[in-house]
N, C-alpha and C positions, 0 to 999 in steps of 0.2 A: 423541534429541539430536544423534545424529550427521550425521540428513538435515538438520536444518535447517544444520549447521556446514557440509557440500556442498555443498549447494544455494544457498550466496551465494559460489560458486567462477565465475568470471567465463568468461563461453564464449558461441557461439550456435551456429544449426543448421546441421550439414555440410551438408544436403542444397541451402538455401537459397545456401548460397553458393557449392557446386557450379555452379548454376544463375547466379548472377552471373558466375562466374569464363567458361562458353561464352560469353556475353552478349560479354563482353571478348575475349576471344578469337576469336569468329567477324568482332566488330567489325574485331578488326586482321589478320585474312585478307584481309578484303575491303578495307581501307584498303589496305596494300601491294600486292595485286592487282590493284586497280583503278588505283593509280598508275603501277605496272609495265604494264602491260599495253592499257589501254586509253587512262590518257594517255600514254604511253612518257617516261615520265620515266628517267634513268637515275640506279641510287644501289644500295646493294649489297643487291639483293634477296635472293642465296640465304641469304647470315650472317643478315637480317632475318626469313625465315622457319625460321631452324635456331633463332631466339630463340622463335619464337611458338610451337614444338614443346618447348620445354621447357614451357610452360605448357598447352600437353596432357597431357604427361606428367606432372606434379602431380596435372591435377584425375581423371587415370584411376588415378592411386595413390590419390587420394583415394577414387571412386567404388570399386575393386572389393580393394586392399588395406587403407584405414585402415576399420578394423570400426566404431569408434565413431558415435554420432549426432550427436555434440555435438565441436564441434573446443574441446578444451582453451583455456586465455590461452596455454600455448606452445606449443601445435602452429598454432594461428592464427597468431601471431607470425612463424613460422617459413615457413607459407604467403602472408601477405602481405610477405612481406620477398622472397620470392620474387616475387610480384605487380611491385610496388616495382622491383627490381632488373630485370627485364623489360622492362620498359617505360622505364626508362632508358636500357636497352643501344638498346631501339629506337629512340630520342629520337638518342642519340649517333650512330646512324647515317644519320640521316635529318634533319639539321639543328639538333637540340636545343633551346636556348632560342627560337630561333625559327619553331619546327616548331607549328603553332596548336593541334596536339595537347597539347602540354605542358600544360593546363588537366588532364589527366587522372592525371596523378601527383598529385595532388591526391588523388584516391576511394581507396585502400586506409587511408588515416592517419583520414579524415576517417568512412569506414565503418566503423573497427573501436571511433573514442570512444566511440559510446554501446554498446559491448558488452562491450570488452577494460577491466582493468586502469591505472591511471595510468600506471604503469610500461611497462608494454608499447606504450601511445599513445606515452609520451615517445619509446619508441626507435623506435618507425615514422616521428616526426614530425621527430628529429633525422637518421634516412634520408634522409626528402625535402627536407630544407633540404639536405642533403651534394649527394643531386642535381640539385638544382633551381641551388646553385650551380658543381656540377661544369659543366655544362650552359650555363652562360653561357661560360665560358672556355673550354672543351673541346669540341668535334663538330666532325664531318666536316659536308660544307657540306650547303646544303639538295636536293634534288634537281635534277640539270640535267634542261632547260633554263630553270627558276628559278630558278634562283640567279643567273643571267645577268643579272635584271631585277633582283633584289632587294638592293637601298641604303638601308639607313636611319641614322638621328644615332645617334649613343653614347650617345646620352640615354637614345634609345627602346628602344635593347638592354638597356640597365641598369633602364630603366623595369618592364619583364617581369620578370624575377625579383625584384622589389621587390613588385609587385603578387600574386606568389604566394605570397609568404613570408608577406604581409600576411593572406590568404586564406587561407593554410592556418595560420595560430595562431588567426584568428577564427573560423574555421569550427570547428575542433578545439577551442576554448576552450566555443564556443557548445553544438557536442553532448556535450562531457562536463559540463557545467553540468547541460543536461535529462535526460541520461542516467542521470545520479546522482542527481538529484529522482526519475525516473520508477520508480526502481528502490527510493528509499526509500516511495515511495507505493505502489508494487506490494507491499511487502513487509509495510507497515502496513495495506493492505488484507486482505494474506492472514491478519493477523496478528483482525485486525476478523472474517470469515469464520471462525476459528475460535471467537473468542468468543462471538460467536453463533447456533453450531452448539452450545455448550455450554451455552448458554442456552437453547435450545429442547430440548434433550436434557434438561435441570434440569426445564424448565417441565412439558413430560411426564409426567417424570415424577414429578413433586408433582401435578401432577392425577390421576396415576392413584392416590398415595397417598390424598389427599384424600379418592379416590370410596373406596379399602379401608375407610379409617377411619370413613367412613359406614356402609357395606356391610355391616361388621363389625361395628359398635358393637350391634345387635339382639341378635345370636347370644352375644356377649361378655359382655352384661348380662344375658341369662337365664342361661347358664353358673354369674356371678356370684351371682344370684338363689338357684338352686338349691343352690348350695356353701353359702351361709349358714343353708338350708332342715337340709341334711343335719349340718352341725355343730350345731345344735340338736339332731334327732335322736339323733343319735352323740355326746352330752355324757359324758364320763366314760370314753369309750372314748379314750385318748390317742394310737393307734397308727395308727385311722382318723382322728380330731382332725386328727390332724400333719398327716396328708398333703392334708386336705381344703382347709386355711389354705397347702398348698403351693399347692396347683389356683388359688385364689381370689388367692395374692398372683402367680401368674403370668400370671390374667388380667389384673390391674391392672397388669402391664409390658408385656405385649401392647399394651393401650390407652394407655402409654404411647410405646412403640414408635410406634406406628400415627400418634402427635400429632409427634413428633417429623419423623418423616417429610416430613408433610403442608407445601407452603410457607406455607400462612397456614390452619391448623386448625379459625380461630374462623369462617372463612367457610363457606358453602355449599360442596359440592364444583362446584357449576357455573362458580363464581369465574372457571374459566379459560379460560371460554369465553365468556362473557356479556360485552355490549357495557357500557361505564360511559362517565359523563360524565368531561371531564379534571378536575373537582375531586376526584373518585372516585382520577382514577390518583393525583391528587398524595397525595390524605390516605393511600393506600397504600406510597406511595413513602418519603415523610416517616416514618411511623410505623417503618418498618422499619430507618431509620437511627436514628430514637430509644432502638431497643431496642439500640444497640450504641455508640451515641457520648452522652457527656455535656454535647455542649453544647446550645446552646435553639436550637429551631426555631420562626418565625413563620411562619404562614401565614394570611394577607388573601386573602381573595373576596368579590366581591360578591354579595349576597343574590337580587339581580335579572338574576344572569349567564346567558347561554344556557347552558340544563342539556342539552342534545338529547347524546344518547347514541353515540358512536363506536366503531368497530369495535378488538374489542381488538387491539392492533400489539405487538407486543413488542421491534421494535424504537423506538418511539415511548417506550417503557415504560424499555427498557435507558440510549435516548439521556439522556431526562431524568435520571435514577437518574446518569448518568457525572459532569453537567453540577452536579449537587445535591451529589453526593460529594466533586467536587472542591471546590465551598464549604466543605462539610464540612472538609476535609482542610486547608486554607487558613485558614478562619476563626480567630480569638482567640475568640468564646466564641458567635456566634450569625450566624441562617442567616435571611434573608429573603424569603421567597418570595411572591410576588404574583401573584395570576390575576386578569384581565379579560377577556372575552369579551359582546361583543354583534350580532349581528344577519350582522356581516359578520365581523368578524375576532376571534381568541384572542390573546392577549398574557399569554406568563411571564414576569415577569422573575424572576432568583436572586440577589441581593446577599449577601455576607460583611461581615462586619468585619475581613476580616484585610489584608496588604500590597498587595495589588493586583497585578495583571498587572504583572512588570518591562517601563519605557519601551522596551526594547530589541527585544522580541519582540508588541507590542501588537499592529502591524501585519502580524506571522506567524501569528495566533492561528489553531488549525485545521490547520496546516500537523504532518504527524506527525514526531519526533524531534528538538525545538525545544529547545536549550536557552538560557540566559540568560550573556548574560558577566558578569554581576554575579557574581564574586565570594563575597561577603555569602551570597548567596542561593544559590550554585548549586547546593548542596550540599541543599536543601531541595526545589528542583523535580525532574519526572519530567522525562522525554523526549515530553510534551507527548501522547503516545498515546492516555491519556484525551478528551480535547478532540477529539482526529481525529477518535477513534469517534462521540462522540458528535453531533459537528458532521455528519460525515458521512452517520450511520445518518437525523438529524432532515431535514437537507437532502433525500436521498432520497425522504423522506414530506413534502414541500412547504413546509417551514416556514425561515422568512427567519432567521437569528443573528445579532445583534448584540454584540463579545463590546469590552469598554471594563473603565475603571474607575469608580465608582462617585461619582456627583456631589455625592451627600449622605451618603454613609459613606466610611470608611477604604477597604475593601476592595475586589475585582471587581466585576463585574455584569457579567447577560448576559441580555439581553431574545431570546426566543425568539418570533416571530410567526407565524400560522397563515390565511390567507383561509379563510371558513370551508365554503366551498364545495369547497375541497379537502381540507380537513381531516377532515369528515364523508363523503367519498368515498374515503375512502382504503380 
């Protein structure tokens, strides 16, 4: 429990952003350098490279004293506030608001939303608003002999840090918007990845129980056989009696054992490997929720449907089972389930009686950790988890979803569709 509680601690990779951090730096070597030196502009070179040495200095404490992999929310923080402040100081000396560099104070705020904390964007972002407007009123002029030529309206000075104030809360709005989606989908992916890794670890091993309980049931029943042979025998002997009716009632818990075990006991052991039609998967599907839920389950096929036999998927098997559950779980008292299948295409639909998809979230359906602002209801949905998985697992193996509410019942529905050329190829 405690890796998953870390493991949503907000951070990314030193090493990556070591490697941005040269990137910037070698950039503004050569920017001051090449302005010094080869245009001969004049403007206070040596403080502007005593600035671009502390951002040396950083990223060599980073590479060979900070040990971690991962730069924490506050050691990042801390590193691009350093970033940040750098490249101000250079701005200030080099003309500021009107230095065409200034587009670049922009990358630390706007790189750290989709990795850092809200918290920690907020103070990067209220950083570069302080210097973005220090920077209008404040700097030394642009380089001579530039500065010489350069006149422009109060408009146009004012205009620039408008337009990047503008830029940097839309750009900063935009990536922690996806950032925060990418990381709740990443995480209900991971979360999908486990369930069915324990699903094929189930599935296993109920086939391997299945093949025991066959395997065994021979040996089990003569054992059987014989004990009832020997207590005839031994009638009146009560000491051998005892124990022989012990032998015979422990075989009959063994072979109980053995059923329990097994996922579906009444079938063949090869059940878990053999190809079925989908009406196969459904009636297995269906059945299995019978045994544990009291409401009614319909289930319509046509008599003349393509029966052609498909490759067992289990995640095919899991998706539909998420999709039938959740009707289950929803419905007032029953569960309709429809198969059609001809020549070219599969069609399930799964209809309930119960409320229906709330109007608020129809249009999110699939999306993982959804809830409803209704109120009334919220208290009664999940975090929409079920629906990802299964949306997702079907989607994966070819099949188009349809998820609404139900035009001739109370309840949901959700037309699942299949071309049948991929379906049988899967």
């Amino acid at each position: 429990m405690r890796f998953f509680q870390t493991s949503k601690y907000h951070s990314f990779k030193k090493s990556t952003y070591i490697t941005l951090r040269w990137i910037g730096i070698i950039g503004q070597l050569i920017a001051v350098n090449t302005v010094y030196f080869i245009l001969n502009f004049n403007f206070d070179f040596v403080t502007s490279n005593l600035v671009i040495l502390i951002g040396i200095l950083s990223n060599l404490y980073l590479i060979f004293i900070y040990e971690k992999t991962q730069l924490s929310d506050r050691s990042a923080f801390v590193f691009l506030f350093i970033d940040i402040s750098q490249l101000g100081i250079l701005l200030y000396l080099s003309g500021g608001i009107m230095n065409p560099f200034i587009i670049f104070i922009l990358i630390p705020s706007v790189f750290s939303s989709t990795n850092l904390s809200l918290r920690t964007n907020s103070l990067l972002v209220v950083l570069t608003l302080f210097y973005i407007i220090f920077l209008t009123f404040y700097s030394k002029d642009l380089p001579s002999p530039l500065n010489d030529h350069f006149h422009v309206s109060p408009y146009y000075t004012y205009s620039v840090p408008i337009a990047l104030i503008i830029a940097l809360i839309f750009l900063n709005y935009f990536a922690m918007t996806f950032g925060t989606q990418s990381r709740l989908r990443k995480e209900a992916l991971a979360k999908m990845e486990e369930v069915m890794a324990k699903e094929h670890e189930l599935l296993s091993l109920g086939g391997q129980a299945a093949a025991a309980a066959h395997s065994l049931g021979t040996p089990l029943s003569t054992i059987k056989i014989i004990s009832q042979d020997l207590v005839k025998q031994f009638k009146g002997n009560k000491d051998i009696e005892k124990d022989i009716q012990l032998l015979s009632s422990q075989v009959q818990r063994c072979n109980e054992i053995l059923k329990r075990l097994s996922l579906n006991p009444v079938e063949e052991d090869d059940f878990f490997d053999k190809d079925q039609t989908m009406r196969d998967y459904l009636i297995e599907i269906i059945s299995s929720f019978r045994e544990i839920s009291k409401k009614e389950f319909f289930f319509n096929y046509d008599q003349d449907s393509n029966n052609k036999k498909i490759t067992k998927s289990i995640e095919i098997v899991y998706g539909l089972r998420n999709f039938i559950g959740n009707a289950n779980k929803f419905s007032s008292s029953s569960i309709y389930i429809n198969l059609k299948s001809d020549s070219e295409f599969t069609e399930i639909t799964i209809e309930d009686d119960g409320p229906g998809y709330p109007s608020d979230i129809i249009t999110k359906i699939g999306e993982p950790y959804l809830r409803s602002n209704d109120t009334s209801i919220k208290k009664e949905t999940g975090l929409g988890l079920g629906l990802f998985i299964g949306k997702t697992l079907l989607e994966k193996n070819f099949a188009f979803i349809n998820c609404r509410n139900s035009k001739t019942r109370s309840g949901a529905e959700v037309i699942i569709k299949w071309r049948n050329k991929d379906l049988f190829n899967i």
